[in-house]
N, C-alpha and C positions, 0 to 999 in steps of 0.2 A: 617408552618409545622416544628414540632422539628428535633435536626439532630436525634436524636431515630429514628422517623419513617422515616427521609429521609434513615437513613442508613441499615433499614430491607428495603426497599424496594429496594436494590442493590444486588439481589439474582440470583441464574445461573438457569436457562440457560441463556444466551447471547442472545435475541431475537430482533427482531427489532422494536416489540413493545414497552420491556424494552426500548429500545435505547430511543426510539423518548417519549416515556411518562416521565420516573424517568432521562434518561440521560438530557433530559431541563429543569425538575424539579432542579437538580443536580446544571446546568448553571446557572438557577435564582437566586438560593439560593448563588453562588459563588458571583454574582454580586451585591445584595444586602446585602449581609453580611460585615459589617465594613473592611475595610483592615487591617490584622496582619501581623505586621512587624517583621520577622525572619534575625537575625543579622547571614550570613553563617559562621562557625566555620570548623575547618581543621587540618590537622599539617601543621606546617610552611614549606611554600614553596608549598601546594600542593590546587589543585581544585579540588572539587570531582563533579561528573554528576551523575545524578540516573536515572535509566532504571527500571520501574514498568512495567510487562508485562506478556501476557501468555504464560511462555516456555514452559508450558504443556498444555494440555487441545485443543479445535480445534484451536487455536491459534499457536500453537506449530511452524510450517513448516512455516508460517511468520517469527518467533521470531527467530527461527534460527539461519539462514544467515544475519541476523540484527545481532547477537549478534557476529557472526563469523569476520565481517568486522569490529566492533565495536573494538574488542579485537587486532585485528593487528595494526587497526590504530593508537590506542592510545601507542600500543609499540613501531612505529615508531615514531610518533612525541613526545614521551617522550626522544628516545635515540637521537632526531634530535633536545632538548633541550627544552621543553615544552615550556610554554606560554613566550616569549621572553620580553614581555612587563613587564611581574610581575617578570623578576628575572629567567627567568629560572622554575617558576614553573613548576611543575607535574599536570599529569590529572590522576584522577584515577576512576574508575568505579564501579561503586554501584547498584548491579542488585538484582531484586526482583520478584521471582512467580505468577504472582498474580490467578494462575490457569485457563487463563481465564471466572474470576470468576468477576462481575463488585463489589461486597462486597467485597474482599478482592481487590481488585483496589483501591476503596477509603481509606478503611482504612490503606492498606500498602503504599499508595502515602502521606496520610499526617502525619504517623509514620515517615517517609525519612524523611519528611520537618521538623517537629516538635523534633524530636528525634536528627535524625542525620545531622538535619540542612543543607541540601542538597536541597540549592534553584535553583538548574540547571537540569531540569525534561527531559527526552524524552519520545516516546511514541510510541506504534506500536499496531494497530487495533483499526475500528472504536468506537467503545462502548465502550472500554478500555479507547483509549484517550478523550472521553467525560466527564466520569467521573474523569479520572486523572486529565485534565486541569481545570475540576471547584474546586476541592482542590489546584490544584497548585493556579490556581487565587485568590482564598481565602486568602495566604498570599502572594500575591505578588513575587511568584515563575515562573522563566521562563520557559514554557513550550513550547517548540520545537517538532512538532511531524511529523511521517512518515505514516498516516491513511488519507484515502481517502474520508469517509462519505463527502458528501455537509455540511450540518446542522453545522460541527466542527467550522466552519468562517462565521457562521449566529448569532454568539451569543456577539456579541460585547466584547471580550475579550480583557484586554490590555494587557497581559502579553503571551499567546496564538500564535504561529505560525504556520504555516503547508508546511511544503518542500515537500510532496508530492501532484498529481494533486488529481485533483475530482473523487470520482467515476463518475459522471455524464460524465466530460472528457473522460474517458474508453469508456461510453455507444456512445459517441458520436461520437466517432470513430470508433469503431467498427460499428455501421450502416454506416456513413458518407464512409468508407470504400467499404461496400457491394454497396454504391448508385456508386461510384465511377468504380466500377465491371461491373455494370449494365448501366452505361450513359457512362461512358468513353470509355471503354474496351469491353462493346458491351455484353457482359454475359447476356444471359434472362433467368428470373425466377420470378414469380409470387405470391406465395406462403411464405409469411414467419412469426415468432414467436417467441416469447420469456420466457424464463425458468429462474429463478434466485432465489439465496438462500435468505429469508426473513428475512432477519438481516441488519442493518445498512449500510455498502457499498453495498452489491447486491441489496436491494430495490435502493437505489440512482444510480446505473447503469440499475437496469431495468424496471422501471421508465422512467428515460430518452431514453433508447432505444427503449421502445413502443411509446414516444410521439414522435422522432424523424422520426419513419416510419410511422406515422400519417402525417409526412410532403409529404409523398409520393404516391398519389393516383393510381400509376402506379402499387402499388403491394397492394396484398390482407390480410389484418393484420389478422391472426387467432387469436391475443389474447397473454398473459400473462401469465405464471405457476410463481406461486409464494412458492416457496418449507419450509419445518424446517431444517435448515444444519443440527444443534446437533440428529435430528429424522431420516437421511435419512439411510434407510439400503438396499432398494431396492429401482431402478428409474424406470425397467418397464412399469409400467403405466404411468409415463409421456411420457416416449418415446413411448410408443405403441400408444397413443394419440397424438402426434406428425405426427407419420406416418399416422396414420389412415387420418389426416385430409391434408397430404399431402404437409406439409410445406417442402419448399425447400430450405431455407436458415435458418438455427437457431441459434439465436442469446442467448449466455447464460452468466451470472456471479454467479460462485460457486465458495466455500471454497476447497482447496485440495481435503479433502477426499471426499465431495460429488463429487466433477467432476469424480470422479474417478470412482464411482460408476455411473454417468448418462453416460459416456464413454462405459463402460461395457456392458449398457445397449444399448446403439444402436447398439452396436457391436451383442449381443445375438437377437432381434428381428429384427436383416438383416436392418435398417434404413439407407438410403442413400441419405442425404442430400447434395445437391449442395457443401454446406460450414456448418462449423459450428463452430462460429465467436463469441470467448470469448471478452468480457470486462474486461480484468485484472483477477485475482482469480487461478483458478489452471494452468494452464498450463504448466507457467515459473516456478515453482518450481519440483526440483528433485525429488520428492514423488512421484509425476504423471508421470513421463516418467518411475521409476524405477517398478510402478506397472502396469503401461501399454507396456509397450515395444513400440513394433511396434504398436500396436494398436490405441496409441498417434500419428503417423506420420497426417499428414497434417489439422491437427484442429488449428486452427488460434487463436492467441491471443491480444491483445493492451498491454502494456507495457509503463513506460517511457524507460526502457532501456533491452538490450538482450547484451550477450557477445559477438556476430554478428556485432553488432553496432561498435565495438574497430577499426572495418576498416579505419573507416569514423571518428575517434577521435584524442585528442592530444597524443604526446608520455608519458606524464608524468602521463596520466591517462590511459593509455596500459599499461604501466609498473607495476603501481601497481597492476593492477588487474592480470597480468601474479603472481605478489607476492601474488596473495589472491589466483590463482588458485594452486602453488604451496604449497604453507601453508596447502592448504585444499585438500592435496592428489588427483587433477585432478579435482575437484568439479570449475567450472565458476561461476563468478558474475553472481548475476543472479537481478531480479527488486529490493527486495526486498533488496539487499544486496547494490545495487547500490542506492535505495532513504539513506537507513541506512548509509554509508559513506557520503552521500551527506549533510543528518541529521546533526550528528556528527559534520564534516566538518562546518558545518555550525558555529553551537555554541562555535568553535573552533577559530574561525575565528574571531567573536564576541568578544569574550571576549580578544583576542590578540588586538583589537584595541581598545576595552572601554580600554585595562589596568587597570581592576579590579576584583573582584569577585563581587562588587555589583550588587546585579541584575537590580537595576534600568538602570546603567549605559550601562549593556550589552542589557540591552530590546532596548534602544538608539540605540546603535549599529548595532541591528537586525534590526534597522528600516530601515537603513541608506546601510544595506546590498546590495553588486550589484558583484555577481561573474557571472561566464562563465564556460562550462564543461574547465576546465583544469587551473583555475583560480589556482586550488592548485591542486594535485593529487588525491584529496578527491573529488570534486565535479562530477561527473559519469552521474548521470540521469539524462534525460530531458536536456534542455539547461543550467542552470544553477539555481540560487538564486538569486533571486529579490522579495521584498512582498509586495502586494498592501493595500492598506487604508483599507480592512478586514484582514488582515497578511496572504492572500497565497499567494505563493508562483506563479509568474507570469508566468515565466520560467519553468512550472514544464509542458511539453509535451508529450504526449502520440504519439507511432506509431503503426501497423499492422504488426504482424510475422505471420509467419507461419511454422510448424515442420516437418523438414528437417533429416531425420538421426538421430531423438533425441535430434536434437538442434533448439530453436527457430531462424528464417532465417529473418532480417529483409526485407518486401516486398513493405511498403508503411511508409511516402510519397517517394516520388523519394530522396533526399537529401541522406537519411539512406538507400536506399535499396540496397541490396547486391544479391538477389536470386531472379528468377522468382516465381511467386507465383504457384499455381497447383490448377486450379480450371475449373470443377468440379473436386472434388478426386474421386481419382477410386473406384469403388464400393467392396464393403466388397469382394463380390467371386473372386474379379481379381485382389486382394491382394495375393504375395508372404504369 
């Protein structure tokens, strides 16, 4: 395949067909393509890191709070002396559009490389970082990312990391969660299903979330919805088919705005589900609690991290994050903000003990990586940074919330829990 057609075929929408056809097309071609060695170029003194992402586009409300956490922390560990190994270096940050658009993904990730000779990549959403990392691997560019897809650490990358968990993680939490409801805690319901957006992490979380109540003959699987995020305008009829068939536990993984809209919708057709138990996706970001209000109270999320969690953490990582909520006018860390420092953090970390900018030398380093939440101030979600013999991230742990006041409340495992959970939630009429 030339890169011509491999590069028309990187065109939007963002599907999860794209993902899984042209994004391993994408990987192939990374891996069988010769290695190009890019010598990193700078001002003296300094490191640059580049961040290719969707701050627009349905990507947006991830890219965010990634970028938000990104920006403080590199101003703190710049004025607390950059890279202490190289001299006092500086970090500085190199951020790019890529509308989440996977065309301009490739092409603006290997202008960074090629151009701006910025061989220290990150990366946020699944599609996104599929095609970034097989440019990045193409020259021999580290790529560090904060994207959940499975398939990102099935591709034998050597250059390729991932500090965030699996979607599949998510999925399997969030049921393993409900079985826990149901065996543990005595909660009966019979009845249950799942809804998820068709793109790259929601198939890999709902997916696994239907094989996982396959493991349970005790309840009645209705089945799968498999939605188009970028199409949805009305959820309706998923939901009204939902009710209709009488599921009592619904299990879902959406993008911000579609949650928003499948939320809507149970609320408008009176749907009163037992529980209704995300896998990561909308929840935890502000977009969905500012457009749902009350409406959001008690829909359950999985998460590596909630700002609930700070209870039950080190002082050096409460503290910053009290500095990121204050920076950001009342706004909490929130998952997203918490893999994205952890990200950072990471590469940060790396490169202080290669003592270089070589990337080989830092990919070493990555290898060799073993922090803990509080390891640095930076490290936040999940337990920590560890990567195994596919580069994930070992330590990157998922838990069960659920919303409390407008705030995700951690309820599960016991370790993080802070709040009783509320289950069955009250039915829509005997909502204030």
């Amino acid at each position: 395949m030339s890169d011509k057609k491999k590069h028309n075929l990187f065109d939007k929408p963002v599907k999860r067909r794209t993902f899984l056809k042209y994004g391993a097309a994408a990987a192939t071609g990374a891996m069988l393509s010769p290695l190009i060695k890019i010598s990193p170029v700078g001002a003296t003194g300094e490191v640059t890191i580049g961040f290719v992402a969707g701050v627009t586009g349905f990507a947006g409300p991830w890219t965010r709070t990634f970028l938000q956490t990104m920006n403080l922390m590199l101003e703190e560990y710049n004025a607390a002396g950059g890279i202490k190994s190289m001299g006092g270096a500086k970090v500085k940050l190199l951020v790019a559009d890529s509308q989440t658009n996977l065309k301009l993904q490739a092409s603006m990730t290997e202008k960074m490389i090629n151009v701006n000779k910025v061989m220290f990549q990150m990366g946020c959403g699944s599609a996104l970082g599929m095609v970034g990392s097989a440019v990045a691997e193409k020259y021999g560019a580290v790529f560090v990312d904060g994207s959940t897809a499975d398939p990102l650490t099935e591709r034998e990358l050597q250059y390729y990391f991932r500090v965030a968990c699996k979607a599949s993680d998510n999925g399997k939490c969030a049921v393993r969660y409900a079985w826990h409801m149901y065996h543990d805690v005595g909660k009966k319901f019979k009845k249950v299903g799942v809804i998820h957006s068709d793109d790259a992490w929601g198939a890999s979380a709902g997916k696994t979330m239907e094989a996982v109540i396959k493991e349970h003959p005790e309840w009645d699987n209705k089945g799968r919805i498999a939605y188009p995020p970028a199409k949805m305008v009305d959820a309706t009829d998923y939901i009204a088919r939902a009710k209709g068939q009488g599921i009592e536990v619904l299990f879902q993984s959406s993008t911000p705005e579609s949650g928003i809209i499948i939320q809507q919708a149970v609320k408008s057709v009176n749907y009163n589900p037992q529980a209704n138990v995300h896998a990561h996706g909308a929840p935890y970001k502000k977009e969905y609690t500012d457009a749902l209000g009350k409406d959001a109270e008690y829909v359950f999320c999985a998460t590596q991290f909630v700002a609930d969690m700070l209870k039950k953490y080190p002082k050096n990582a409460v503290d910053y994050c009290a500095r990121y909520k204050k920076r950001y006018k009342g706004e909490d860390m929130d998952d997203n903000s918490g893999v994205g420092s952890a990200l950072l953090g990471t590469i940060l970390d790396a490169i202080e003990r290669a003592g270089s900018a070589d990337p080989d030398k830092v990919r070493e380093a990555l290898l060799k990586t073993d922090l803990w939440v509080g390891s640095t101030p930076y490290i936040i979600a999940g337990e920590g940074v560890k990567f195994d013999e596919t580069h994930h991230n070992i330590r990157a742990k998922t838990n069960m919330n659920q919303m409390h006041g407008g705030k995700l409340r951690c309820v599960w495992p016991e370790k993080f829990k802070t709040t009783e959970e509320v289950w069955p939630v009250p039915k829509w009429r005997a909502r204030a």
